[in-house]
mmJSON file of the N, C-alpha and C atoms, coordinates in Angstrom:
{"data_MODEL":{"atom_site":{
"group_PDB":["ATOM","ATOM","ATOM","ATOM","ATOM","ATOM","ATOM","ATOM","ATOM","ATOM","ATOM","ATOM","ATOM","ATOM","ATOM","ATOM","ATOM","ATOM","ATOM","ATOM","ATOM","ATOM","ATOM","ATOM","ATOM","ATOM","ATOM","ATOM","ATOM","ATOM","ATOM","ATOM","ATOM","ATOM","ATOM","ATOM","ATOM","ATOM","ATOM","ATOM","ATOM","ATOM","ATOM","ATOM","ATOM","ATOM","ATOM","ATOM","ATOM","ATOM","ATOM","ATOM","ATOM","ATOM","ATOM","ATOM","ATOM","ATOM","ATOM","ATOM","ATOM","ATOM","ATOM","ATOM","ATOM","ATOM","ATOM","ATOM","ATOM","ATOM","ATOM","ATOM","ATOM","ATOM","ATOM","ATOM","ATOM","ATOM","ATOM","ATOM","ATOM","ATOM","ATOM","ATOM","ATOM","ATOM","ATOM","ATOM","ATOM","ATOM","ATOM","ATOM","ATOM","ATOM","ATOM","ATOM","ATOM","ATOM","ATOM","ATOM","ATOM","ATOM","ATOM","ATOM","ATOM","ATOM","ATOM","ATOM","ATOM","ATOM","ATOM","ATOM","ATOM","ATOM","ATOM","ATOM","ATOM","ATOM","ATOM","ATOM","ATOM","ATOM","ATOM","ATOM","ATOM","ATOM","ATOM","ATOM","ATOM","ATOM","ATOM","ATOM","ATOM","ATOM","ATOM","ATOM","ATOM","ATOM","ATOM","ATOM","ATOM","ATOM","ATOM","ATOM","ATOM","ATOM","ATOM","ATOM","ATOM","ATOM","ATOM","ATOM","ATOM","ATOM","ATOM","ATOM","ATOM","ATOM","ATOM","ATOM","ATOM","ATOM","ATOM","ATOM","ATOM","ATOM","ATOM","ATOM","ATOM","ATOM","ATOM"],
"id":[1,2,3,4,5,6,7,8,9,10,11,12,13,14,15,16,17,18,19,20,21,22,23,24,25,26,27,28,29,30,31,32,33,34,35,36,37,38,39,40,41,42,43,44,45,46,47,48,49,50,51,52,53,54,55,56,57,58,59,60,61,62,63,64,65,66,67,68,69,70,71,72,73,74,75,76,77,78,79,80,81,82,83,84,85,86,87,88,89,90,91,92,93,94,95,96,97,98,99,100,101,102,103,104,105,106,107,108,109,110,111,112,113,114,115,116,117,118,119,120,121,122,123,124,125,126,127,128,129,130,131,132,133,134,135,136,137,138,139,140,141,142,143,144,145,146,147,148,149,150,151,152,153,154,155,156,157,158,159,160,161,162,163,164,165,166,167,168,169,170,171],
"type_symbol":["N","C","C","N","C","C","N","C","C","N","C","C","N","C","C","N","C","C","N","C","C","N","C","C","N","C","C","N","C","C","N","C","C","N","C","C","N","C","C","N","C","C","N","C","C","N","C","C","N","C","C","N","C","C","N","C","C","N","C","C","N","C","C","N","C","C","N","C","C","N","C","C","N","C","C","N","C","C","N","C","C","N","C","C","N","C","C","N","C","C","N","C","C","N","C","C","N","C","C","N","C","C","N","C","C","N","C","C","N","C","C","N","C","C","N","C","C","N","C","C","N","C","C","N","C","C","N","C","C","N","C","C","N","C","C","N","C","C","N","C","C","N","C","C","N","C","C","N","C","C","N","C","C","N","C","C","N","C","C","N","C","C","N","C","C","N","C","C","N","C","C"],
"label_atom_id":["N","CA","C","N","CA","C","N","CA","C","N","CA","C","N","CA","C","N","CA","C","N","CA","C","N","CA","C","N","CA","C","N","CA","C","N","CA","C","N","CA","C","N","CA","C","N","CA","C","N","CA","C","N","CA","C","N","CA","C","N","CA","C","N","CA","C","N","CA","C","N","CA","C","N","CA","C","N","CA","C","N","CA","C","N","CA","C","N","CA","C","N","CA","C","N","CA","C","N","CA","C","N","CA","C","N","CA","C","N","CA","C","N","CA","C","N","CA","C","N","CA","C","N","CA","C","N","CA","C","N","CA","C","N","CA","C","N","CA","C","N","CA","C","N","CA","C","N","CA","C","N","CA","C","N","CA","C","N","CA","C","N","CA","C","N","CA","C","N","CA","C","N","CA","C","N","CA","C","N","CA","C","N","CA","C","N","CA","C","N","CA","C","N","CA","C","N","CA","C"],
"label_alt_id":[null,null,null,null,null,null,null,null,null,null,null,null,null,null,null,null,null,null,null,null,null,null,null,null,null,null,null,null,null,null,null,null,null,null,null,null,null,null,null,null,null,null,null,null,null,null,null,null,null,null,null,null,null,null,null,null,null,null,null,null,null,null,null,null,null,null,null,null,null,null,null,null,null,null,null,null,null,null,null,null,null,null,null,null,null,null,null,null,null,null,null,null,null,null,null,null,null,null,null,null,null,null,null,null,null,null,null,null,null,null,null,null,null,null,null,null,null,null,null,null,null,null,null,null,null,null,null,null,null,null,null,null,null,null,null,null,null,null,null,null,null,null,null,null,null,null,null,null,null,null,null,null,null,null,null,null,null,null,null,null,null,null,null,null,null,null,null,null,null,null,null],
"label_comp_id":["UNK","UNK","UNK","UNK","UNK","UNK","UNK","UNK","UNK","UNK","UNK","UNK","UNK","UNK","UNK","UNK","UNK","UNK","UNK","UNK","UNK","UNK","UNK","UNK","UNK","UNK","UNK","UNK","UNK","UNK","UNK","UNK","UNK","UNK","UNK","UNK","UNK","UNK","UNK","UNK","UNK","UNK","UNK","UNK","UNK","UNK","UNK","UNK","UNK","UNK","UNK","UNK","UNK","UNK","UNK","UNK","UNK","UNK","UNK","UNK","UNK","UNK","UNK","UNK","UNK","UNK","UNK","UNK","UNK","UNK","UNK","UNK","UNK","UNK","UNK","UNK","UNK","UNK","UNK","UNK","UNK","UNK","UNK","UNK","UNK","UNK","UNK","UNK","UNK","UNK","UNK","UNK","UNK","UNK","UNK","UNK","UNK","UNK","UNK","UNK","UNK","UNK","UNK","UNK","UNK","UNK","UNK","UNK","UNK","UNK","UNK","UNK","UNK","UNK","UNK","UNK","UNK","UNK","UNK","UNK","UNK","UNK","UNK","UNK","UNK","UNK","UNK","UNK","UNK","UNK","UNK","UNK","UNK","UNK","UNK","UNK","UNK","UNK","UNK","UNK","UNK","UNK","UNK","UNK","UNK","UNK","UNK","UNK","UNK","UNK","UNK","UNK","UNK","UNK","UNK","UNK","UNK","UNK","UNK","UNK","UNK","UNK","UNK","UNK","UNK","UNK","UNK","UNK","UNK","UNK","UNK"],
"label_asym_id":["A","A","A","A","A","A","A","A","A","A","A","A","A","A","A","A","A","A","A","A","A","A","A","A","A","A","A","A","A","A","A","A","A","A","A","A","A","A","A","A","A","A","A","A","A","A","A","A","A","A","A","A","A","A","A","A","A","A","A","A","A","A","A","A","A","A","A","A","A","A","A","A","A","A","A","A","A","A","A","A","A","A","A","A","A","A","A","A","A","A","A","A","A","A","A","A","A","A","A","A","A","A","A","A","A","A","A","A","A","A","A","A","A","A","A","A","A","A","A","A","A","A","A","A","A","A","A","A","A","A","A","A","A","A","A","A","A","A","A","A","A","A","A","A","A","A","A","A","A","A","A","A","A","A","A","A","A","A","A","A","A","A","A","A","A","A","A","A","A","A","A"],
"label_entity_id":["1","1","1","1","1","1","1","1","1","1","1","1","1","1","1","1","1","1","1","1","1","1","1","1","1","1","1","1","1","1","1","1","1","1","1","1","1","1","1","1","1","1","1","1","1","1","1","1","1","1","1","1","1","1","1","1","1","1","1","1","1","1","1","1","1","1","1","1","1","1","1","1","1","1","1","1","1","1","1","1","1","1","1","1","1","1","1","1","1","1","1","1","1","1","1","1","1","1","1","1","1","1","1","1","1","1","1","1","1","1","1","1","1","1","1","1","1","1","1","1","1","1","1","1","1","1","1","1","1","1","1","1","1","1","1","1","1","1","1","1","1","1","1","1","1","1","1","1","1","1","1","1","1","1","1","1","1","1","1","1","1","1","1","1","1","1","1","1","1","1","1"],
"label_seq_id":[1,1,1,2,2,2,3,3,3,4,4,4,5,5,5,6,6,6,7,7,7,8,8,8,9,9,9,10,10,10,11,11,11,12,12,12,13,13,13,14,14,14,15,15,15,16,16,16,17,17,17,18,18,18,19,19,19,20,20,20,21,21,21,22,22,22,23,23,23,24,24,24,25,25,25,26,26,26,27,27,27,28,28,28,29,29,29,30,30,30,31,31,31,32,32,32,33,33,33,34,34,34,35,35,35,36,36,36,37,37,37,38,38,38,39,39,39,40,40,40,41,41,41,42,42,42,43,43,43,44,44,44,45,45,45,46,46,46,47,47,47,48,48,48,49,49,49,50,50,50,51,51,51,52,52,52,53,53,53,54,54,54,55,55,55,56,56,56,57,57,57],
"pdbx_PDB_ins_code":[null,null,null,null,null,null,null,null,null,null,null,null,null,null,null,null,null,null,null,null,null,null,null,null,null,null,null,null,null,null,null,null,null,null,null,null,null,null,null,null,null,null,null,null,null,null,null,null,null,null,null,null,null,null,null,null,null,null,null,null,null,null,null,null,null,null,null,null,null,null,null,null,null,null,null,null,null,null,null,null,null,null,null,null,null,null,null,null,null,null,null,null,null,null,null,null,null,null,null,null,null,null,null,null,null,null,null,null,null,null,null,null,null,null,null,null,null,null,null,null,null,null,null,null,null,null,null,null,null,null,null,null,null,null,null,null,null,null,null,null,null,null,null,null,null,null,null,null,null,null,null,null,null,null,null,null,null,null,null,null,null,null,null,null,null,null,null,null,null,null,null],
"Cartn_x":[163.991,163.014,163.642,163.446,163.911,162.76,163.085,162.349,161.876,162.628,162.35,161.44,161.203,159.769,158.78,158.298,157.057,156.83,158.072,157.591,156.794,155.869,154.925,154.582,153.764,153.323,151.858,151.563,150.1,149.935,148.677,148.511,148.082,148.307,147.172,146.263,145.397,144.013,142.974,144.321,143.611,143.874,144.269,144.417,143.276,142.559,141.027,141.503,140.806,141.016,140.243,139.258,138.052,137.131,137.225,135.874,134.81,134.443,133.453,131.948,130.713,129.908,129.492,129.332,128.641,129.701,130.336,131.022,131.304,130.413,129.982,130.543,130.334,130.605,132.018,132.622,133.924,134.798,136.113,136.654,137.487,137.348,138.304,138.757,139.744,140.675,141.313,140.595,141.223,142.116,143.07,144.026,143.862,143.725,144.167,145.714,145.835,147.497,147.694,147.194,147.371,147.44,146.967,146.734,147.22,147.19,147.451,146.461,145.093,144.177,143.712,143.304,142.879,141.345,140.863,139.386,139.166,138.432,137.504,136.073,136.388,134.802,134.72,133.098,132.964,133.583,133.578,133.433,132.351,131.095,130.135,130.468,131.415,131.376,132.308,132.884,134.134,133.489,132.422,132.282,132.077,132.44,132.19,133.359,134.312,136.416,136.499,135.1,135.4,135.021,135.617,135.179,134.765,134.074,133.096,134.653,134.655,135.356,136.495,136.672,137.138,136.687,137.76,137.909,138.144,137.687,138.036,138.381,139.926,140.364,140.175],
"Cartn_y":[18.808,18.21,16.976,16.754,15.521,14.971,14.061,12.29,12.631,13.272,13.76,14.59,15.52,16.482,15.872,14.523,13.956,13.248,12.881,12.119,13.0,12.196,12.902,11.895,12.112,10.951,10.753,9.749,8.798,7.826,8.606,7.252,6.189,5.116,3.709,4.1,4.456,4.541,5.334,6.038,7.291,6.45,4.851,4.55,3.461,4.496,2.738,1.635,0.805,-0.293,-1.479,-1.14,-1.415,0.288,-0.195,0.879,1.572,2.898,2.838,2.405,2.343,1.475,2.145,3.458,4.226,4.927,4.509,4.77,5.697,6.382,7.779,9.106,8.371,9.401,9.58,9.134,8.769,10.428,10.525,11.87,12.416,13.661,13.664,15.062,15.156,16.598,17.552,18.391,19.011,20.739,20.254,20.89,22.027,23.211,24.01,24.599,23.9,24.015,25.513,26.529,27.958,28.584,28.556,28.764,28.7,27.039,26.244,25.798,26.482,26.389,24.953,24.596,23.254,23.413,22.262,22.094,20.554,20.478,18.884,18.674,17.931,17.525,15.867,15.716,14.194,13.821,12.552,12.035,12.208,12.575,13.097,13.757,14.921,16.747,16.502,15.063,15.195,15.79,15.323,15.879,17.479,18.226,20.068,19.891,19.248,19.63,19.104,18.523,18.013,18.867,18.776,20.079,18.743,19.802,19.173,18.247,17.225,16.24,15.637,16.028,15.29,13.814,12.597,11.585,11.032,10.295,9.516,8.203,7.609,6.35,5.562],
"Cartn_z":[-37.177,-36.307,-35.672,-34.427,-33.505,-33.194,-33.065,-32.951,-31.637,-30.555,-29.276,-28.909,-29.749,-29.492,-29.715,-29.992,-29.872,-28.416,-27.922,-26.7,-25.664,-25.177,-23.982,-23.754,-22.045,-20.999,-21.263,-22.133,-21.896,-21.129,-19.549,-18.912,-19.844,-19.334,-19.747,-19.483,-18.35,-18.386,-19.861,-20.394,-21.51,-22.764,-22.856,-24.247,-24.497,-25.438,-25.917,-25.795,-25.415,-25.663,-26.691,-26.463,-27.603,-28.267,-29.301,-30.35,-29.291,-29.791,-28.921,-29.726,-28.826,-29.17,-30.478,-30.507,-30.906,-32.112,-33.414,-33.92,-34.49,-34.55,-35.45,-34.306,-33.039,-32.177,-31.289,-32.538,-31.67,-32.225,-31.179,-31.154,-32.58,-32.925,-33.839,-33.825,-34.096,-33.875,-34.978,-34.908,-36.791,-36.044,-37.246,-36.85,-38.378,-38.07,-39.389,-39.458,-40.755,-40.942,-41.008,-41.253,-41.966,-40.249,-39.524,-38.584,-37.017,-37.553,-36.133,-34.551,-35.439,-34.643,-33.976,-33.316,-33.092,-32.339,-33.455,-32.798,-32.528,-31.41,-30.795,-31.715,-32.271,-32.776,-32.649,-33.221,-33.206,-34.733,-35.081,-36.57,-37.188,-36.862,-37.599,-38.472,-37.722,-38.551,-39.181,-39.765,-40.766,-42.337,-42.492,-43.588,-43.56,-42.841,-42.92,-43.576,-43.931,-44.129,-45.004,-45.839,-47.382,-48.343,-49.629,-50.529,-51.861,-52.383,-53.305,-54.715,-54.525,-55.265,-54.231,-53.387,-52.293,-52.331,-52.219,-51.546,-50.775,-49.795,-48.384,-48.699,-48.474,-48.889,-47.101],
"occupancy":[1.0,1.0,1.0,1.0,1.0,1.0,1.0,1.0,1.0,1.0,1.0,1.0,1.0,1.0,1.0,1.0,1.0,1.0,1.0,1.0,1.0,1.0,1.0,1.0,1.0,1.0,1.0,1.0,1.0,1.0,1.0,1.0,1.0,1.0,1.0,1.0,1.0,1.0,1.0,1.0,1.0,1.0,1.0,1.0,1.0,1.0,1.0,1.0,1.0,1.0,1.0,1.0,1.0,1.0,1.0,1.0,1.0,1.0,1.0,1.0,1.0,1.0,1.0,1.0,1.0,1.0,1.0,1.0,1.0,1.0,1.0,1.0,1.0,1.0,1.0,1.0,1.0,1.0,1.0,1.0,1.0,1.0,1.0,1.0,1.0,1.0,1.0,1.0,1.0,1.0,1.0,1.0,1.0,1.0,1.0,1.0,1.0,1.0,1.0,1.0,1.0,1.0,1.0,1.0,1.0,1.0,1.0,1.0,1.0,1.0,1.0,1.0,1.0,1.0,1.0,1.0,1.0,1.0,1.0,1.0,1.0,1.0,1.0,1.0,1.0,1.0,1.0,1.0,1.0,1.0,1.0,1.0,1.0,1.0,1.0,1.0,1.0,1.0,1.0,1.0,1.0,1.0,1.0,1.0,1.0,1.0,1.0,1.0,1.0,1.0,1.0,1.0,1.0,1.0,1.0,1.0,1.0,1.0,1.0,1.0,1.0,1.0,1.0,1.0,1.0,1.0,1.0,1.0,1.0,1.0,1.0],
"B_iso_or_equiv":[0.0,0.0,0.0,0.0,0.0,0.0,0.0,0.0,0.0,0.0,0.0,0.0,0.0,0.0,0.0,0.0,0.0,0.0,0.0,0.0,0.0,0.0,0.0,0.0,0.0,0.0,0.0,0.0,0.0,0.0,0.0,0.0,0.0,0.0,0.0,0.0,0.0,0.0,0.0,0.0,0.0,0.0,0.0,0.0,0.0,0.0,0.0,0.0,0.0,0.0,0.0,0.0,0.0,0.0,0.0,0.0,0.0,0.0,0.0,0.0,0.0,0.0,0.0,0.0,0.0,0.0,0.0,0.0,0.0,0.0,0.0,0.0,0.0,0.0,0.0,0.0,0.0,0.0,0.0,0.0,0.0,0.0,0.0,0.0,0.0,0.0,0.0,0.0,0.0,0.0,0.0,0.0,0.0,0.0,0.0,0.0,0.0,0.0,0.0,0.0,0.0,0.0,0.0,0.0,0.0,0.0,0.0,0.0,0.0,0.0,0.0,0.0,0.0,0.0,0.0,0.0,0.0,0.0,0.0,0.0,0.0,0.0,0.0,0.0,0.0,0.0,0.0,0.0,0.0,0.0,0.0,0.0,0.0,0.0,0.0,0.0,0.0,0.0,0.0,0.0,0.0,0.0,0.0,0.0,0.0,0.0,0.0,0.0,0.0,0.0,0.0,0.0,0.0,0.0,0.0,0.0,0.0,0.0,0.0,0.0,0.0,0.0,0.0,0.0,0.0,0.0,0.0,0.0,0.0,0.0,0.0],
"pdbx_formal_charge":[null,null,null,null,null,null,null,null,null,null,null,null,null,null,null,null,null,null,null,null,null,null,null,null,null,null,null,null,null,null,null,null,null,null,null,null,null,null,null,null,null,null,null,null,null,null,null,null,null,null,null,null,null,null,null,null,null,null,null,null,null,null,null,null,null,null,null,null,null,null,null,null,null,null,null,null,null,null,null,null,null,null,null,null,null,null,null,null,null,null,null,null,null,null,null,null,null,null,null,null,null,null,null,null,null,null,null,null,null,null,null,null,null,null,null,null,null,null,null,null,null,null,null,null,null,null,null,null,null,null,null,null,null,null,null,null,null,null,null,null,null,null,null,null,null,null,null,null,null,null,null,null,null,null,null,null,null,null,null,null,null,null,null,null,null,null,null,null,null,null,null],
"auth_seq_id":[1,1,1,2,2,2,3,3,3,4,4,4,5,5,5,6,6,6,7,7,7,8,8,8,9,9,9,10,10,10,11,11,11,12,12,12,13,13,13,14,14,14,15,15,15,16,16,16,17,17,17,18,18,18,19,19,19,20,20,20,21,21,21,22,22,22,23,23,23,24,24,24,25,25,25,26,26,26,27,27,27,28,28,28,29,29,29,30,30,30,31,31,31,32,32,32,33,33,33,34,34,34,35,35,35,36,36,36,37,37,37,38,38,38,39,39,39,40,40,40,41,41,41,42,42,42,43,43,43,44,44,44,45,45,45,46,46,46,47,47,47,48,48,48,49,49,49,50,50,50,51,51,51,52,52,52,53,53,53,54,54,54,55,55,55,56,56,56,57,57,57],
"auth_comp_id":["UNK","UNK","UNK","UNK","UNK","UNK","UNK","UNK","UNK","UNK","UNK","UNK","UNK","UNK","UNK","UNK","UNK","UNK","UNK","UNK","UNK","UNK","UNK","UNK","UNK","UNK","UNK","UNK","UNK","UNK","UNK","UNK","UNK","UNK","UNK","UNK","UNK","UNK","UNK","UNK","UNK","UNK","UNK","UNK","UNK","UNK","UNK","UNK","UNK","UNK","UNK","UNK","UNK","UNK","UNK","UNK","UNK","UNK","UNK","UNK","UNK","UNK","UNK","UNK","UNK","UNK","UNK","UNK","UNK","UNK","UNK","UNK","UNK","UNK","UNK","UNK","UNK","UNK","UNK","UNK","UNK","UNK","UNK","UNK","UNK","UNK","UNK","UNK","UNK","UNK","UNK","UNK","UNK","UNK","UNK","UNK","UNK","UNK","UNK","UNK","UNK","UNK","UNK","UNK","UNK","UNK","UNK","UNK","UNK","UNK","UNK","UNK","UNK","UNK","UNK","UNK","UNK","UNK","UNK","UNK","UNK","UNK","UNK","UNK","UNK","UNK","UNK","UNK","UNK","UNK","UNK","UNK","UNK","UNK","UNK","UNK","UNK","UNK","UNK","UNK","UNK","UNK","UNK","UNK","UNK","UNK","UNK","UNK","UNK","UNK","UNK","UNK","UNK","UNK","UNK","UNK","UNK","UNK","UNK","UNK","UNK","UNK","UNK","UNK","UNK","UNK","UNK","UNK","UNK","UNK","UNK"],
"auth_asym_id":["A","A","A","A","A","A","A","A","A","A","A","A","A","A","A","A","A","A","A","A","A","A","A","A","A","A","A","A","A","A","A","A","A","A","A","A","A","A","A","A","A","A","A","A","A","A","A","A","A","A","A","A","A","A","A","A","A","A","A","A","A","A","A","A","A","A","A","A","A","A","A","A","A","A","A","A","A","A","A","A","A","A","A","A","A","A","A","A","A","A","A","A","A","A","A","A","A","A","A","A","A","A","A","A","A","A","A","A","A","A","A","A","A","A","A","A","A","A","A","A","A","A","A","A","A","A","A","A","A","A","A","A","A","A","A","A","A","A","A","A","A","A","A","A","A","A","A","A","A","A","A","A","A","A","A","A","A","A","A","A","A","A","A","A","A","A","A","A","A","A","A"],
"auth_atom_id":["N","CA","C","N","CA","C","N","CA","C","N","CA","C","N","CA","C","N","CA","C","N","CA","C","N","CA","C","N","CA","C","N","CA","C","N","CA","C","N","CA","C","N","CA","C","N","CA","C","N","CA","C","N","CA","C","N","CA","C","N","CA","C","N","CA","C","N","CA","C","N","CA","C","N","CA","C","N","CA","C","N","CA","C","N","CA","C","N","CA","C","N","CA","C","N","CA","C","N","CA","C","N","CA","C","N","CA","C","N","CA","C","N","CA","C","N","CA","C","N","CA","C","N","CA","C","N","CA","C","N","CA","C","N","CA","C","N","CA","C","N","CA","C","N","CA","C","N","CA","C","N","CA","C","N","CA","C","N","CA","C","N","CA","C","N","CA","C","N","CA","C","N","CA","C","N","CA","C","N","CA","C","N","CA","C","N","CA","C","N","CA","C","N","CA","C","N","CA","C"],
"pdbx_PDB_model_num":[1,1,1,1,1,1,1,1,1,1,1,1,1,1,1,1,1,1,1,1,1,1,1,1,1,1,1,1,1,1,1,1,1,1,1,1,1,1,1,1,1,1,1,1,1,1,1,1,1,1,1,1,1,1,1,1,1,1,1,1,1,1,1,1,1,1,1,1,1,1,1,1,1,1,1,1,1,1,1,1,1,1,1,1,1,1,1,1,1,1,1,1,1,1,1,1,1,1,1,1,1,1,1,1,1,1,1,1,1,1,1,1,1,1,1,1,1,1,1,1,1,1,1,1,1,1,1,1,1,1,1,1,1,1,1,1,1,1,1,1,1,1,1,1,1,1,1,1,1,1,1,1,1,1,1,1,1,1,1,1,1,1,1,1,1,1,1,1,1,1,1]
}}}
């Protein structure tokens, strides 16, 4: 793996700058490793990807 396959072009306009107001509703992106699928959700639906004794540090 190279250090080089991560670079890609982020305008400025696309980087937060402050939180959004509404914290719960901010973006989050789950990736299934088995797969490679990728899904858009909010931070709400983080808890669907926890299993019963799961911890969040």
């Amino acid at each position: 793996m190279k250090l080089s396959q991560f670079n890609y072009e982020l305008p400025e306009e696309l980087i937060a700058k402050y939180p959004s107001e509404e914290r719960d509703q901010s973006r989050l992106m789950v990736v299934d490793r088995k797969t490679g699928s990728i899904e858009h959700r909010t931070f709400t639906d983080i808890i669907d990807y926890f299993n019963e004794g799961d911890e969040m540090v």
